[in-house]
mmCIF entry with sequence, helices, sheets and N, C-alpha, C, O atoms, coordinates in Angstrom:
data_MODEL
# 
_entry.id   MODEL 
# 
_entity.id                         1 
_entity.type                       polymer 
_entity.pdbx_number_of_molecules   1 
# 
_entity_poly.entity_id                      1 
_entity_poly.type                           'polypeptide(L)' 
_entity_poly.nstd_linkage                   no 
_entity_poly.nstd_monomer                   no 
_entity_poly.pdbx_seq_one_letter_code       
;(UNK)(UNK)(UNK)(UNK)(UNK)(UNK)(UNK)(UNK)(UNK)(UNK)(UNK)(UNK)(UNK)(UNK)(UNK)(UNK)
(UNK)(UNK)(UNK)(UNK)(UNK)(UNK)(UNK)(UNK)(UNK)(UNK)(UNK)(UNK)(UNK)(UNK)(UNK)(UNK)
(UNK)(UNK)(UNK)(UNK)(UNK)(UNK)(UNK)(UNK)(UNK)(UNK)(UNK)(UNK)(UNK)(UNK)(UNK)(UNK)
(UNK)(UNK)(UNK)(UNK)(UNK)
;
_entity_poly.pdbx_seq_one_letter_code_can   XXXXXXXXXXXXXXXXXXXXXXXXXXXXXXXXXXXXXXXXXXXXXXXXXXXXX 
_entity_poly.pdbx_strand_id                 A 
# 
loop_
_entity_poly_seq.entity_id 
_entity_poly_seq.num 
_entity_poly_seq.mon_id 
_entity_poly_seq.hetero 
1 1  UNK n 
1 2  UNK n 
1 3  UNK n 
1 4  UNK n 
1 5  UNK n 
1 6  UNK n 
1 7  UNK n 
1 8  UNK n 
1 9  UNK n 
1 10 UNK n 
1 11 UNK n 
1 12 UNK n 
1 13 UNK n 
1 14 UNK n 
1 15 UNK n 
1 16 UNK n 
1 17 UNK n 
1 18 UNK n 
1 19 UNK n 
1 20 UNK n 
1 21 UNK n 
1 22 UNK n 
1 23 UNK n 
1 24 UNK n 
1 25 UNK n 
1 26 UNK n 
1 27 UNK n 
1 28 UNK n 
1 29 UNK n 
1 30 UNK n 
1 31 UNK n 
1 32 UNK n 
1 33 UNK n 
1 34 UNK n 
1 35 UNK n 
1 36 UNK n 
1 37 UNK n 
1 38 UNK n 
1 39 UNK n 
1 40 UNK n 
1 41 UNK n 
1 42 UNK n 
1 43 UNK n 
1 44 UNK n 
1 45 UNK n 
1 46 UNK n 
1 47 UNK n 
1 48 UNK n 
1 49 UNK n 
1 50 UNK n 
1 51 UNK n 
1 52 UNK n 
1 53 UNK n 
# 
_struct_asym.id          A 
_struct_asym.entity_id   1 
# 
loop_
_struct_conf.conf_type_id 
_struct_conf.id 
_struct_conf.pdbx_PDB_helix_id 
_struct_conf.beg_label_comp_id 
_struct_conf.beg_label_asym_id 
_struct_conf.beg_label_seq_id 
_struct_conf.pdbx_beg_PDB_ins_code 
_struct_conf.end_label_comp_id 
_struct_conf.end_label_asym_id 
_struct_conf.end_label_seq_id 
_struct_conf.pdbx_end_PDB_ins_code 
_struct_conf.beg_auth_comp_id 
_struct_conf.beg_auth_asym_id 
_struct_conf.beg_auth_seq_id 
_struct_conf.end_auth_comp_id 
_struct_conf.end_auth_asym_id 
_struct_conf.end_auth_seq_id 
_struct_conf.pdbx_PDB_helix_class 
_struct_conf.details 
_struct_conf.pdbx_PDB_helix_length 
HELX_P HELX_P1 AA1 UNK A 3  ? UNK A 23 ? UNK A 3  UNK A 23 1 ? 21 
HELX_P HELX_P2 AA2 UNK A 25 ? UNK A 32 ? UNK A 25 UNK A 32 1 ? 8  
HELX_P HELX_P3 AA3 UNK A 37 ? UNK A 44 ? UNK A 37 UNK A 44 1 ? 8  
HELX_P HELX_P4 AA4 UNK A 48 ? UNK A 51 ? UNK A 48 UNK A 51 1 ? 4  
# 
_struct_conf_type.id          HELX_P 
_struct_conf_type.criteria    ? 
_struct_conf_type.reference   ? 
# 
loop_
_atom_site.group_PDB 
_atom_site.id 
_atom_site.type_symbol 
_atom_site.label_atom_id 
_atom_site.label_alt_id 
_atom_site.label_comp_id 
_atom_site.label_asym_id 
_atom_site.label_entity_id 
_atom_site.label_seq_id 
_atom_site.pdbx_PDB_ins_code 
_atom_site.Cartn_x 
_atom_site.Cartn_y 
_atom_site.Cartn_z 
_atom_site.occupancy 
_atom_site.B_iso_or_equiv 
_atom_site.pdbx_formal_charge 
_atom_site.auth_seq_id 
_atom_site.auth_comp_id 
_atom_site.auth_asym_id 
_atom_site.auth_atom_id 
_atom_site.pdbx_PDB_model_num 
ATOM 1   N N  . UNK A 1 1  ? -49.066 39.621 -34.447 1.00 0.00 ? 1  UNK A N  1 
ATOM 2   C CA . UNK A 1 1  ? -48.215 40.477 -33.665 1.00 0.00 ? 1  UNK A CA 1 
ATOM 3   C C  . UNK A 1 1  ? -47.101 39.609 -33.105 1.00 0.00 ? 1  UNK A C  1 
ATOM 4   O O  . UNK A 1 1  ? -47.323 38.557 -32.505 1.00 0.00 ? 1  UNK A O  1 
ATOM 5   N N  . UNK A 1 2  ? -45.627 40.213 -33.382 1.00 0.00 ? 2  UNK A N  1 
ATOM 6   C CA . UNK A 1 2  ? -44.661 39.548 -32.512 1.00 0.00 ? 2  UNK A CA 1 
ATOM 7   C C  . UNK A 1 2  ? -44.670 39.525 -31.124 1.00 0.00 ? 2  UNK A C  1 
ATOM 8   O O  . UNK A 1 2  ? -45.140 40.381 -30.375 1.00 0.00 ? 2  UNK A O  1 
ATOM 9   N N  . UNK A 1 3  ? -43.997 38.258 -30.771 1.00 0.00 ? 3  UNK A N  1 
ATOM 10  C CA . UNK A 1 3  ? -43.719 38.158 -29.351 1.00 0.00 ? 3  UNK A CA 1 
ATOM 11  C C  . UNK A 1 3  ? -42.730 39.690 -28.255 1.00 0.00 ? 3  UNK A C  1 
ATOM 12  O O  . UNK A 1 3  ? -42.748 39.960 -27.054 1.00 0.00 ? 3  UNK A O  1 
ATOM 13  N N  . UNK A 1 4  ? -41.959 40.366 -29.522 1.00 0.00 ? 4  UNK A N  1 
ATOM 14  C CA . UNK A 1 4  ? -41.510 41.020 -28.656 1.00 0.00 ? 4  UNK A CA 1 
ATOM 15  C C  . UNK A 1 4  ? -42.402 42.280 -28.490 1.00 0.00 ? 4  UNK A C  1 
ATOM 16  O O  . UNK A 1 4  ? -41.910 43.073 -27.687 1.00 0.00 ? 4  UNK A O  1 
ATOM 17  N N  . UNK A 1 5  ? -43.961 42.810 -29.206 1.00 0.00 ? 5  UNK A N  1 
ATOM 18  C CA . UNK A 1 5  ? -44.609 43.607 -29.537 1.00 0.00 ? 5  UNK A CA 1 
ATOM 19  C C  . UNK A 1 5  ? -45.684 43.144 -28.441 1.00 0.00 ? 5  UNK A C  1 
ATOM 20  O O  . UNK A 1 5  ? -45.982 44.082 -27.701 1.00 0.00 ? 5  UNK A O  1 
ATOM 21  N N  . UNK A 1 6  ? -46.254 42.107 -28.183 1.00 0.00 ? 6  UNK A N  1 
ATOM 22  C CA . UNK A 1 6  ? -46.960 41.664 -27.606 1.00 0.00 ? 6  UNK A CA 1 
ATOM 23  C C  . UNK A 1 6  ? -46.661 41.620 -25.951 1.00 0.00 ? 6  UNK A C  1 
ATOM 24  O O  . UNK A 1 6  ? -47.472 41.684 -25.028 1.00 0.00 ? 6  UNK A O  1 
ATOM 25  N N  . UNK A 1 7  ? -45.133 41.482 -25.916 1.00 0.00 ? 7  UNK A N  1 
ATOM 26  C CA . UNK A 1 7  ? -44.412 42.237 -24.276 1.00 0.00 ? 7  UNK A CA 1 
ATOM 27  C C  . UNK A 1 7  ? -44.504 43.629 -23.817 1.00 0.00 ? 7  UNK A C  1 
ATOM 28  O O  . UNK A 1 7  ? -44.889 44.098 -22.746 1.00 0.00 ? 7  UNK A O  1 
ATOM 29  N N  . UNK A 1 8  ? -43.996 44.247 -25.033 1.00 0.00 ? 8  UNK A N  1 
ATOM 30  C CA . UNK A 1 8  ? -44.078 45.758 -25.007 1.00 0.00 ? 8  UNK A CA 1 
ATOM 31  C C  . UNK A 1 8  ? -45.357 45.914 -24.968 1.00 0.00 ? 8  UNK A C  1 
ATOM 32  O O  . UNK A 1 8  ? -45.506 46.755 -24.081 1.00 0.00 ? 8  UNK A O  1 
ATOM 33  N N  . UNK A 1 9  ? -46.712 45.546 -25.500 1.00 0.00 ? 9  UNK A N  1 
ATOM 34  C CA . UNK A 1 9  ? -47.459 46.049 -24.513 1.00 0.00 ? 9  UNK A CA 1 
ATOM 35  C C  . UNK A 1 9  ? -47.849 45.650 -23.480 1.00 0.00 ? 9  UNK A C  1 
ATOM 36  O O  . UNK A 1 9  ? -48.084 46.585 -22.715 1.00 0.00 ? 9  UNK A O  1 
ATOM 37  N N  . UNK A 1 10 ? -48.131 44.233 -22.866 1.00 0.00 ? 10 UNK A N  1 
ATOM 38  C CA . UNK A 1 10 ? -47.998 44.281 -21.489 1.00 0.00 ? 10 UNK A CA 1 
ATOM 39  C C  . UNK A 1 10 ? -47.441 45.014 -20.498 1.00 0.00 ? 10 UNK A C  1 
ATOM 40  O O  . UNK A 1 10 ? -48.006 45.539 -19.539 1.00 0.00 ? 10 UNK A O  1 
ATOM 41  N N  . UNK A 1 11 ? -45.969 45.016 -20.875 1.00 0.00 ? 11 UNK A N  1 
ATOM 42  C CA . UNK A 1 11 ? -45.353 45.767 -20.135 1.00 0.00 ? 11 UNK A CA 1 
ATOM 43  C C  . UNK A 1 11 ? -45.887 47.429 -20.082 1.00 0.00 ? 11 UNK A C  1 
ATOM 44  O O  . UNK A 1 11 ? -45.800 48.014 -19.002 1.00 0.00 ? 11 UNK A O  1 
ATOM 45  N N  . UNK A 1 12 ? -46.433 48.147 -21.280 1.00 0.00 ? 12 UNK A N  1 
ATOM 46  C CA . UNK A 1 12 ? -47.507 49.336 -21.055 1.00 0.00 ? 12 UNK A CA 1 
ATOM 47  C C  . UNK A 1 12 ? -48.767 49.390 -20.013 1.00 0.00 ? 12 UNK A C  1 
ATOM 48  O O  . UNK A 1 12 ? -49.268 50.254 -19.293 1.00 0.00 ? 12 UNK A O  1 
ATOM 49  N N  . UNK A 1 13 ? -48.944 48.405 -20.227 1.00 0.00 ? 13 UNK A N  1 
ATOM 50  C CA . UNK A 1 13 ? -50.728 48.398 -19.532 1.00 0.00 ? 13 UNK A CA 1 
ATOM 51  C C  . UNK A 1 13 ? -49.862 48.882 -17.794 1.00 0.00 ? 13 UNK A C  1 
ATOM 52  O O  . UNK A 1 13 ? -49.851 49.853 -17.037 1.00 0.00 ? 13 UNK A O  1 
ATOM 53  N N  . UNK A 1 14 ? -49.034 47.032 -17.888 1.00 0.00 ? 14 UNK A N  1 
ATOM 54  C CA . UNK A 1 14 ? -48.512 47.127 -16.558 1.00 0.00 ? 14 UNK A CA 1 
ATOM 55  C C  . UNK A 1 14 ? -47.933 48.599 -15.805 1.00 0.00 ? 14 UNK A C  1 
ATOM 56  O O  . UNK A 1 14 ? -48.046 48.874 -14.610 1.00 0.00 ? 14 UNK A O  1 
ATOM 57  N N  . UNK A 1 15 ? -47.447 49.233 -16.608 1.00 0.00 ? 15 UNK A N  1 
ATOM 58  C CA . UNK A 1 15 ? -46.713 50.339 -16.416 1.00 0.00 ? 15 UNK A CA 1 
ATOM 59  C C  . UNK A 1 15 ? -48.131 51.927 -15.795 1.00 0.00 ? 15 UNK A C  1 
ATOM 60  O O  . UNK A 1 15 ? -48.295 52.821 -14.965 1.00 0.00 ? 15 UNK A O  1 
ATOM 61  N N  . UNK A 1 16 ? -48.686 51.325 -16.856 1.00 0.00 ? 16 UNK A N  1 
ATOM 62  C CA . UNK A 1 16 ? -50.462 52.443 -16.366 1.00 0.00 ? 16 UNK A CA 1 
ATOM 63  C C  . UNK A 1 16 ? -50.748 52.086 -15.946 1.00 0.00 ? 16 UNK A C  1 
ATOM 64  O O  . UNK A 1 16 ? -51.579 52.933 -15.619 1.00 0.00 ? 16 UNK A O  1 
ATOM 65  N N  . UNK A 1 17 ? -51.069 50.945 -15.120 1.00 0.00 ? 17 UNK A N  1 
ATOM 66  C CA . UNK A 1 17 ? -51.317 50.302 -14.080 1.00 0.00 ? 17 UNK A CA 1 
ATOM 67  C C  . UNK A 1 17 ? -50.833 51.165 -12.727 1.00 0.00 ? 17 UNK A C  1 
ATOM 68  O O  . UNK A 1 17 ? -51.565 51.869 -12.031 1.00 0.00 ? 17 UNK A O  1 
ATOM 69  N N  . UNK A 1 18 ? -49.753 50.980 -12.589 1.00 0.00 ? 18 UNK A N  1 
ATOM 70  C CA . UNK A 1 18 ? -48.618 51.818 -11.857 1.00 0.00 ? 18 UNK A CA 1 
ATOM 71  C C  . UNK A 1 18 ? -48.709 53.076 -11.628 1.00 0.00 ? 18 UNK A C  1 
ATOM 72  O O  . UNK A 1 18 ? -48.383 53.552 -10.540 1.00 0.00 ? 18 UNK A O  1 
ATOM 73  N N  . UNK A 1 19 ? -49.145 53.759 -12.574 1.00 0.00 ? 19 UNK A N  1 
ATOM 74  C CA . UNK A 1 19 ? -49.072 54.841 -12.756 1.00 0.00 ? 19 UNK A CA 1 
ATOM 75  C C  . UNK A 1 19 ? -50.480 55.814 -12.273 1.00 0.00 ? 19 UNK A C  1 
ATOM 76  O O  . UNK A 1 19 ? -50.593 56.947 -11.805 1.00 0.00 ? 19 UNK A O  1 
ATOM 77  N N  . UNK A 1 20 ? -51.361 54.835 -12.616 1.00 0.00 ? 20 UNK A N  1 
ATOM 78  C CA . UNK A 1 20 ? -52.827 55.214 -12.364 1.00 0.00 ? 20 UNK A CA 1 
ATOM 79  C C  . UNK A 1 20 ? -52.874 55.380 -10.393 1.00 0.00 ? 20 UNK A C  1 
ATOM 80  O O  . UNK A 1 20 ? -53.385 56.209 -9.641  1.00 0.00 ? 20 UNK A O  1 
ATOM 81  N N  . UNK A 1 21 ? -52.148 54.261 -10.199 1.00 0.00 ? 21 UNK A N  1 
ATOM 82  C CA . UNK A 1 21 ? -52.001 54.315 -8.342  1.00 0.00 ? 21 UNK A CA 1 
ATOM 83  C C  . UNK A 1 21 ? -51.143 55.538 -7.707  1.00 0.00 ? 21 UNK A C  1 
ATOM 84  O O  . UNK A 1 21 ? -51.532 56.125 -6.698  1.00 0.00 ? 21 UNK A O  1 
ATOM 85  N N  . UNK A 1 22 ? -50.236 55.789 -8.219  1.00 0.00 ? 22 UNK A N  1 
ATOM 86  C CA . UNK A 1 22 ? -49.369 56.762 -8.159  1.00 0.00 ? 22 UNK A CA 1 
ATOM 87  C C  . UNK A 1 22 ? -50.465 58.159 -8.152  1.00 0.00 ? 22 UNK A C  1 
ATOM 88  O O  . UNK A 1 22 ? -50.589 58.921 -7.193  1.00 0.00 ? 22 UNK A O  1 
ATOM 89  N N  . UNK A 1 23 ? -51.279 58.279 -9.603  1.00 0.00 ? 23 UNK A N  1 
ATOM 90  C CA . UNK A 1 23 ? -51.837 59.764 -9.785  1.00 0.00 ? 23 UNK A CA 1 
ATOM 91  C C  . UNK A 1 23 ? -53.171 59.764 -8.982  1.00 0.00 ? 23 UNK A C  1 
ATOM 92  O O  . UNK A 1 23 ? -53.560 60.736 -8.335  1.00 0.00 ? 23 UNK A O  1 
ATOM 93  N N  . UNK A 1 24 ? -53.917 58.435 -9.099  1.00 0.00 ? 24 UNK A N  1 
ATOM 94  C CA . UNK A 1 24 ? -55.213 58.482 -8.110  1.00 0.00 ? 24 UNK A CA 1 
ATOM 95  C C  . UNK A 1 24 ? -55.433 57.858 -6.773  1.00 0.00 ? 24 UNK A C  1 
ATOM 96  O O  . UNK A 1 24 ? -56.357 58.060 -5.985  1.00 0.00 ? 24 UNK A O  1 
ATOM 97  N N  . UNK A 1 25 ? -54.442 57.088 -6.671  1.00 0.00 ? 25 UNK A N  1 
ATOM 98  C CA . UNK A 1 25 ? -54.147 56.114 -5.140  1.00 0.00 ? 25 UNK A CA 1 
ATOM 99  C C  . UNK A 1 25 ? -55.059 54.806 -5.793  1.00 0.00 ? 25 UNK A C  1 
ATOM 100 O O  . UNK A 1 25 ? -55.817 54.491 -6.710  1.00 0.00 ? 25 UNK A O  1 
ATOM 101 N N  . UNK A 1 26 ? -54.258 54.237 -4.378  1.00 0.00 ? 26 UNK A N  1 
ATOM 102 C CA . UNK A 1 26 ? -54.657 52.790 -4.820  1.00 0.00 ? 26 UNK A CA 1 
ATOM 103 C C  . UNK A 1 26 ? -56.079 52.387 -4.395  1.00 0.00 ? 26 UNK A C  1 
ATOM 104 O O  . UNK A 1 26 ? -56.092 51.159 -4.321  1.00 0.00 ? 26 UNK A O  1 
ATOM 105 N N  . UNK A 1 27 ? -57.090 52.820 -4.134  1.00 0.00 ? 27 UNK A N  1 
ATOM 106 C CA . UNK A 1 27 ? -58.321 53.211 -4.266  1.00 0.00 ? 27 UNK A CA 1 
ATOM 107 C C  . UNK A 1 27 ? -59.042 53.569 -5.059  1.00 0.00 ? 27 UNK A C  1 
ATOM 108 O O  . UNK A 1 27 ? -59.840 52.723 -5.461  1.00 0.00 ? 27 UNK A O  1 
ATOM 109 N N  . UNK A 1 28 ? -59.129 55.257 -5.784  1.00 0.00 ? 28 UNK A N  1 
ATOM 110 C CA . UNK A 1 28 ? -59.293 54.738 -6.626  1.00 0.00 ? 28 UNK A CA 1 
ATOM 111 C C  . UNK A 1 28 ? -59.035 54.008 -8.252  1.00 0.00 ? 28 UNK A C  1 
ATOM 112 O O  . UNK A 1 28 ? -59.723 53.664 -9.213  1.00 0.00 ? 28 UNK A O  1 
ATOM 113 N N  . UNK A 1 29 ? -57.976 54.026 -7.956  1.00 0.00 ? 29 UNK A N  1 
ATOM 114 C CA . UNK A 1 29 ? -57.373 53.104 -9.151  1.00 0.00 ? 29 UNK A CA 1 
ATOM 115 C C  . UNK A 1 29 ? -57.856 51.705 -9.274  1.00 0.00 ? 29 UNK A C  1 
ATOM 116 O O  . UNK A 1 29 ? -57.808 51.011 -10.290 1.00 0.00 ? 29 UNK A O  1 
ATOM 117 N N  . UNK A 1 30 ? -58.337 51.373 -8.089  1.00 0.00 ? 30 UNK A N  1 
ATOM 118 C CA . UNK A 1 30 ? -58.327 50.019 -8.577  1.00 0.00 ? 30 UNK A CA 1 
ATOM 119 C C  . UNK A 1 30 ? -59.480 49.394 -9.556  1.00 0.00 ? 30 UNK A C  1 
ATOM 120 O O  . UNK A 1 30 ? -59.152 48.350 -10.121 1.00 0.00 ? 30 UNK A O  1 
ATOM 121 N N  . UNK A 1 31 ? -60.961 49.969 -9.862  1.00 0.00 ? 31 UNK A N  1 
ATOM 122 C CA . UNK A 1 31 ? -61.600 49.517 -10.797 1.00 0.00 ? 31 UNK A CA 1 
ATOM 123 C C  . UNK A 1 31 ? -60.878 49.687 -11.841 1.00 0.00 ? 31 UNK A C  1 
ATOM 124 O O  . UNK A 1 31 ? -60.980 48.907 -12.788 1.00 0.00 ? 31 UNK A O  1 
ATOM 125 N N  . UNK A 1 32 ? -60.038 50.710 -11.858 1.00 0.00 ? 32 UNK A N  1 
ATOM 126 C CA . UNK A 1 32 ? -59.415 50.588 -13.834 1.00 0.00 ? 32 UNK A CA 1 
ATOM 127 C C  . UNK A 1 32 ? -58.460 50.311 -13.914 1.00 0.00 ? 32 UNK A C  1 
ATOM 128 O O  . UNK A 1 32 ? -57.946 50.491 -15.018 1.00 0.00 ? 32 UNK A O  1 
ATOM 129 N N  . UNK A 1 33 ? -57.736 49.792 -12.978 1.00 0.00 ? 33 UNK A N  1 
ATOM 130 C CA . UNK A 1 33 ? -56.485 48.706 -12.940 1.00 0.00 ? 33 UNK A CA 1 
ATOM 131 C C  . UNK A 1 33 ? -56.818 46.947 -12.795 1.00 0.00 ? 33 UNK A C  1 
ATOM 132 O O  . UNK A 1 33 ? -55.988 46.040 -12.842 1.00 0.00 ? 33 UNK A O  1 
ATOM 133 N N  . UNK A 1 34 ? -58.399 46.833 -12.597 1.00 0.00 ? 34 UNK A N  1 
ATOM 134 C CA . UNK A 1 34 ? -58.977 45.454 -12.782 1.00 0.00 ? 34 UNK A CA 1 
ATOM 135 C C  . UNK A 1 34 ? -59.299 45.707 -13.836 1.00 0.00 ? 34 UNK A C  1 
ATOM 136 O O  . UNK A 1 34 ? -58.210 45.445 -14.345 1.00 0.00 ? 34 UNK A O  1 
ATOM 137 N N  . UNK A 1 35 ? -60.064 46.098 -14.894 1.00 0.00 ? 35 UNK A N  1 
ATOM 138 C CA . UNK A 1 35 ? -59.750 46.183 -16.471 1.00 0.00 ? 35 UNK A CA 1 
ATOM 139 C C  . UNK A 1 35 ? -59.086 46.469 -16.802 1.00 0.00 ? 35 UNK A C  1 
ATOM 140 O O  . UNK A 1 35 ? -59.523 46.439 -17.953 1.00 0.00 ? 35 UNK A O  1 
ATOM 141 N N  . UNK A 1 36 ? -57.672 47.017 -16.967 1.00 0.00 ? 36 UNK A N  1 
ATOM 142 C CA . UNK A 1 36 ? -56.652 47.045 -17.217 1.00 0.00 ? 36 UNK A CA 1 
ATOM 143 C C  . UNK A 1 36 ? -55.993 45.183 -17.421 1.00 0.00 ? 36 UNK A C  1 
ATOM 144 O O  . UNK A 1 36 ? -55.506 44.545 -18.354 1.00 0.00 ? 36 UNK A O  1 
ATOM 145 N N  . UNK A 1 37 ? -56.293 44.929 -16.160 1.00 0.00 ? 37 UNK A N  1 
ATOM 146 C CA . UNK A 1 37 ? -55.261 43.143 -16.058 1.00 0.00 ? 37 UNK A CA 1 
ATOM 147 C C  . UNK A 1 37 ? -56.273 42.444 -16.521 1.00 0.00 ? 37 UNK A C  1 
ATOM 148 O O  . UNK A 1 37 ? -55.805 41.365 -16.887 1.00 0.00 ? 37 UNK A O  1 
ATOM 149 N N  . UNK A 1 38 ? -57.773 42.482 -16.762 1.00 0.00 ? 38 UNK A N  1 
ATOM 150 C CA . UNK A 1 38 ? -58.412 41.855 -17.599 1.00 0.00 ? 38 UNK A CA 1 
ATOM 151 C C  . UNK A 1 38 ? -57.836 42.519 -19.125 1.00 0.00 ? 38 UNK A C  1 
ATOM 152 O O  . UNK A 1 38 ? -56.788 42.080 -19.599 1.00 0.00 ? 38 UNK A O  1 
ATOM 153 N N  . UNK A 1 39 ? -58.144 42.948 -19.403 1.00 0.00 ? 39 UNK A N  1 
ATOM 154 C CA . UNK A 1 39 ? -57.067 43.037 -20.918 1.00 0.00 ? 39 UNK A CA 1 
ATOM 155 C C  . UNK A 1 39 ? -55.792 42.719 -21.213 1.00 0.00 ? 39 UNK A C  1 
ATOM 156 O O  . UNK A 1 39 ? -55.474 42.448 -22.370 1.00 0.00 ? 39 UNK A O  1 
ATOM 157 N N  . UNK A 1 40 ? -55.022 42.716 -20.329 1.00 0.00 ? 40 UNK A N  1 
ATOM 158 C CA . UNK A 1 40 ? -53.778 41.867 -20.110 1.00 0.00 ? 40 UNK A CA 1 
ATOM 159 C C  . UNK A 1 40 ? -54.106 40.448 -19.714 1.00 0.00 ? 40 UNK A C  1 
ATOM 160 O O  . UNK A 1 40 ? -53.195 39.763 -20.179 1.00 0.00 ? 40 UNK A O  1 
ATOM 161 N N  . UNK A 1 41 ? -54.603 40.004 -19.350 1.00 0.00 ? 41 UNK A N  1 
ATOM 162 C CA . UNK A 1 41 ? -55.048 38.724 -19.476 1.00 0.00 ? 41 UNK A CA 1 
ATOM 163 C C  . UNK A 1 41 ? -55.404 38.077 -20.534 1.00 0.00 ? 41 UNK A C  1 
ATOM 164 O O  . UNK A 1 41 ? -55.004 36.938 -20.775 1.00 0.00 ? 41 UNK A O  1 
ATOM 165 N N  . UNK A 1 42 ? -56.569 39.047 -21.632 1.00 0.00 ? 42 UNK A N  1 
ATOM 166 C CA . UNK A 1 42 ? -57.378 38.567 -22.595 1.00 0.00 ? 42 UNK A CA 1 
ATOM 167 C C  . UNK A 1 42 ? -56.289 38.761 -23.798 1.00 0.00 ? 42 UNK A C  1 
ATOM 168 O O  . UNK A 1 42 ? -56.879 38.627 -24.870 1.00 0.00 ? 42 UNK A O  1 
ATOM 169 N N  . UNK A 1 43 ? -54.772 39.056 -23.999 1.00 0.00 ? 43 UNK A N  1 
ATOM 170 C CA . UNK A 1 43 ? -53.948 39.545 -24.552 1.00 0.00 ? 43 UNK A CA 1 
ATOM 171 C C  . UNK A 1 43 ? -53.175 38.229 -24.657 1.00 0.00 ? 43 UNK A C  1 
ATOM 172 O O  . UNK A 1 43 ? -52.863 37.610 -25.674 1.00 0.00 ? 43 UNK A O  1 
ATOM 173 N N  . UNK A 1 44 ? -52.849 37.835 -22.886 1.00 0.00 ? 44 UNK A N  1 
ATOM 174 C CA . UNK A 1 44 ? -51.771 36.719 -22.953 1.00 0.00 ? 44 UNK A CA 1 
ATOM 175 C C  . UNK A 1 44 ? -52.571 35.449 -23.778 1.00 0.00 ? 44 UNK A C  1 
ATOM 176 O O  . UNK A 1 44 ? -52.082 34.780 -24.689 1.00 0.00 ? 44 UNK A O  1 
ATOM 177 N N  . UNK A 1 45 ? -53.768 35.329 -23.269 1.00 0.00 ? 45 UNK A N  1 
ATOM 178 C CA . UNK A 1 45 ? -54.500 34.391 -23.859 1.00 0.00 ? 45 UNK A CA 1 
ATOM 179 C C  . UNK A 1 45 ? -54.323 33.898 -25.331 1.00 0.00 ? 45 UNK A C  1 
ATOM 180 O O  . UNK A 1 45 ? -53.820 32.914 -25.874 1.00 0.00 ? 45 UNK A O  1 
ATOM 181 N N  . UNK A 1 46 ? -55.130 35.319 -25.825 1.00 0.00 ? 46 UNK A N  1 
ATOM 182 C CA . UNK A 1 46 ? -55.117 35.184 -27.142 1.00 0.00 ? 46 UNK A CA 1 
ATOM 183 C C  . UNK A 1 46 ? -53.808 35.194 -27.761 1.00 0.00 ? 46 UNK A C  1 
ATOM 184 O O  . UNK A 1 46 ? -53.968 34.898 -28.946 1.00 0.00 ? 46 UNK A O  1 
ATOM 185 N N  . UNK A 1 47 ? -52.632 35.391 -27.512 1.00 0.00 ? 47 UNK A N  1 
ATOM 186 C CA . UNK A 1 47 ? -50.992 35.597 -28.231 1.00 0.00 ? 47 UNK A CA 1 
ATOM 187 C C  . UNK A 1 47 ? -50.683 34.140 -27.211 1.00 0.00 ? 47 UNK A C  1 
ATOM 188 O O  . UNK A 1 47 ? -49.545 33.800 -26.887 1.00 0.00 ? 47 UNK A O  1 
ATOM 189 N N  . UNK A 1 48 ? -51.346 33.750 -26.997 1.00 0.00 ? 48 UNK A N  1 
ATOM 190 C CA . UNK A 1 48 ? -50.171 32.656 -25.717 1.00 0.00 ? 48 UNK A CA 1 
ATOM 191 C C  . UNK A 1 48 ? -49.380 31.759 -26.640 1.00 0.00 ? 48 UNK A C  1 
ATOM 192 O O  . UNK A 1 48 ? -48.213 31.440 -26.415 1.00 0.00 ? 48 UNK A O  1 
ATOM 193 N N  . UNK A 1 49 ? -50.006 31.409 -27.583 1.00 0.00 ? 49 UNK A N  1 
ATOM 194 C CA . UNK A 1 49 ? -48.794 30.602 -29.131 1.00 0.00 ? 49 UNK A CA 1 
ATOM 195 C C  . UNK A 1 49 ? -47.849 30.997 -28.955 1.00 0.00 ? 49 UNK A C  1 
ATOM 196 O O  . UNK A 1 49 ? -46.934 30.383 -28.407 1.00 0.00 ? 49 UNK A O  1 
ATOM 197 N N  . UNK A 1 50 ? -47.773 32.786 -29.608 1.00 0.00 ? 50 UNK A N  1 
ATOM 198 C CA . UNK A 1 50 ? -46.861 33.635 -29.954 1.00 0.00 ? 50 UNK A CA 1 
ATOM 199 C C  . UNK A 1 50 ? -45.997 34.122 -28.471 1.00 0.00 ? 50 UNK A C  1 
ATOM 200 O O  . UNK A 1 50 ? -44.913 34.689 -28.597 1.00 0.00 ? 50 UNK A O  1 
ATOM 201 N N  . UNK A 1 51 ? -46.527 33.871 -27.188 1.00 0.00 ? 51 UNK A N  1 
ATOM 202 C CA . UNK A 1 51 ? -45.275 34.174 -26.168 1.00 0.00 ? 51 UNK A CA 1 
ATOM 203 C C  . UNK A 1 51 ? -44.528 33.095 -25.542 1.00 0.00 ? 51 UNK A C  1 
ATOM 204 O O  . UNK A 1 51 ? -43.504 33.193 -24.866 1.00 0.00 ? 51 UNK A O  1 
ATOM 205 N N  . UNK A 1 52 ? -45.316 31.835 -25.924 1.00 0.00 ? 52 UNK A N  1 
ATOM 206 C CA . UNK A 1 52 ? -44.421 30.553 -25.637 1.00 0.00 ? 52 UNK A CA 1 
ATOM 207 C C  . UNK A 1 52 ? -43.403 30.062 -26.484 1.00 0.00 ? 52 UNK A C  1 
ATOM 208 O O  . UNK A 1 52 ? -42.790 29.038 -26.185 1.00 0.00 ? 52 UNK A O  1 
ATOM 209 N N  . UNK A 1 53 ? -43.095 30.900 -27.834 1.00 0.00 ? 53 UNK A N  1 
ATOM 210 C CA . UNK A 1 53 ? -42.009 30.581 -28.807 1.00 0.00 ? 53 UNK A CA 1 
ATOM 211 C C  . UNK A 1 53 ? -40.846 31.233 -27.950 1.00 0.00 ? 53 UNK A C  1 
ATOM 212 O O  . UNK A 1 53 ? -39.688 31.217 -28.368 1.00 0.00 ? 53 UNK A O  1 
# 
């Protein structure tokens, strides 16, 4: 996956992230906005080659 494919989705998660607080509050959003940034985490990780070019 390209680097600019691999932003675009971060930038998704991040965005449902956002969005999840907005529709359920930041309560309860927050268990599925901590798996959410654990998958964004386990993303940068694994592409981190491909986002440091």
């Amino acid at each position: 996956m390209g680097k600019a494919k691999v932003n675009m989705v971060i930038r998704f998660l991040k965005g449902m992230q956002a969005e999840k607080v907005n529709v359920l509050g930041a309560e309860e959003a927050q268990k599925d906005n901590e798996l959410i940034q654990k998958a964004i985490e386990d993303i940068e990780l694994f592409y981190e080659a491909e986002l440091e070019r």
